[in-house]
Structure formats: C-alpha cells, structure tokens
C-alpha positions in Angstrom: -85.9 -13.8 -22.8 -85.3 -10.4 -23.8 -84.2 -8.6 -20.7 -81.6 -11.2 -20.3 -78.1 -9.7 -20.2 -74.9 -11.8 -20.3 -71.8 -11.1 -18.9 -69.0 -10.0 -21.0 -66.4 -11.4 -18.9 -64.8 -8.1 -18.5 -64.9 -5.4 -16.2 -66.8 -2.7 -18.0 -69.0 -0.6 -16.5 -72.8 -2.4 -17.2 -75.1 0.2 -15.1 -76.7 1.4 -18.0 -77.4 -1.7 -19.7 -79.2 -3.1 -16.7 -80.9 0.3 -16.0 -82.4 0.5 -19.8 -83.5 -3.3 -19.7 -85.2 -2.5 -15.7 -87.2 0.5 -17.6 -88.4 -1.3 -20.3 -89.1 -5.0 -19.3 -89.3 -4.1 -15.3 -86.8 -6.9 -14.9 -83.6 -7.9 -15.8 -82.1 -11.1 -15.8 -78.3 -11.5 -15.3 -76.1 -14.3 -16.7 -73.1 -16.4 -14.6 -70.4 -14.0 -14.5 -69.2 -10.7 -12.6 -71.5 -7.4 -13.7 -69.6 -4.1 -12.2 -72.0 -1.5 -11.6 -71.8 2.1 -10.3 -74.7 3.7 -8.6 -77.2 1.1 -9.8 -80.2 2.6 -9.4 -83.7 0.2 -9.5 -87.1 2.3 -10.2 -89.9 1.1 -8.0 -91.6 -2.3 -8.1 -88.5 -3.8 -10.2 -86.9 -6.8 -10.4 -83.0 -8.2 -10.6 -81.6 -11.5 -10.7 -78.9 -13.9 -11.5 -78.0 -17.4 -10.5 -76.8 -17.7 -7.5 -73.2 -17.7 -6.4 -72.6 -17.6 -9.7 -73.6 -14.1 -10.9 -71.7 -10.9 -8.8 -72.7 -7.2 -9.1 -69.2 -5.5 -8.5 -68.9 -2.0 -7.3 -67.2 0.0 -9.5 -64.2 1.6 -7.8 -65.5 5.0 -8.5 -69.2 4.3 -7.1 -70.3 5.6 -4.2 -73.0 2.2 -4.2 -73.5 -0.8 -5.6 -77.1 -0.9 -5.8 -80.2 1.8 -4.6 -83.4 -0.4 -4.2 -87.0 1.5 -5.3 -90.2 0.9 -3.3 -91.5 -2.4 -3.9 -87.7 -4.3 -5.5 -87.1 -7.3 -5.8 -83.0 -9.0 -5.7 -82.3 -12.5 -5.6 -80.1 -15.0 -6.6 -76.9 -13.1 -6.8 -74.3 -11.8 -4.4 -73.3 -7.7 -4.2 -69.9 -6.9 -3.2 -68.1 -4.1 -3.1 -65.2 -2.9 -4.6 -62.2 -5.1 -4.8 -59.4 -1.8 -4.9 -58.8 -0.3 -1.5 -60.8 2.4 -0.9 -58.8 5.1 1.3 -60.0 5.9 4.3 -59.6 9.2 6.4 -57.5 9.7 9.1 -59.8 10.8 12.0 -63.9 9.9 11.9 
C-alpha cells in the first residue's frame, strides 16, 4: 500500500510525512504505534486511519492542534490526544 506509513517508534515530528502522502494518494494509512503531529492539517475530502487503540496521533508540545479536518474528511480507527507535557495556563481567563 503505498500511502502506508509506519511508526518509527520515536517521537519525531511526522506532520509532513502524513501531509505529502494525504496530497498524493488522498489517504494515509498509519501503522500501530504513536505518530506526533503539530498542526496536521487534512485538505478536503481526505482520508486518515490506523488501527485502533493501537495507533495515537500525539500533539506535539509546540502545536497549537492536533489535527484540522477539510470539508468532506474522513478519521477512524485511531485515538488523538493531546500533548503529554503540561501546557501552562494563564492566571486569569
């Protein structure tokens, strides 16, 4: 399958692998493992998945997002988290 990506069992940054391989195929297929993205961004009537509980798209500490949705996108068979670092938080809302 060529827009299958594997993880690397390592916490590089992958948001432009999976963004080149949702350009060109329109999908992208994730391996078992944890991907940390930053600012994913899916163009319109694209498609991610993994499989299941077993594939993670980890926010980057330095994203503002996990992952921005197009018109028409499709996500399935994976869980998005955020980031596991604290994030700091202001004093007064």
């Amino acid at each position: 399958m060529e827009y299958y990506l594997p993880s690397t069992r390592n916490s590089e940054d992958r948001t432009r692998e999976i963004e080149d391989l949702l350009q060109r195929f329109g999908a992208c297929a994730l391996g078992p493992g944890t991907y940390v993205v930053k600012n994913l961004k899916m163009p319109d009537g694209t498609m991610l998945r993994g499989e299941g509980s077993a594939t993670k798209l980890l926010l980057h500490p330095e994203g503002s997002f996990t992952v921005q949705l197009g018109s028409f996108c499709t996500v399935r068979d994976l869980m998005v988290l955020g980031s596991e670092e604290p994030i700091e938080l202001p004093d007064a809302v």
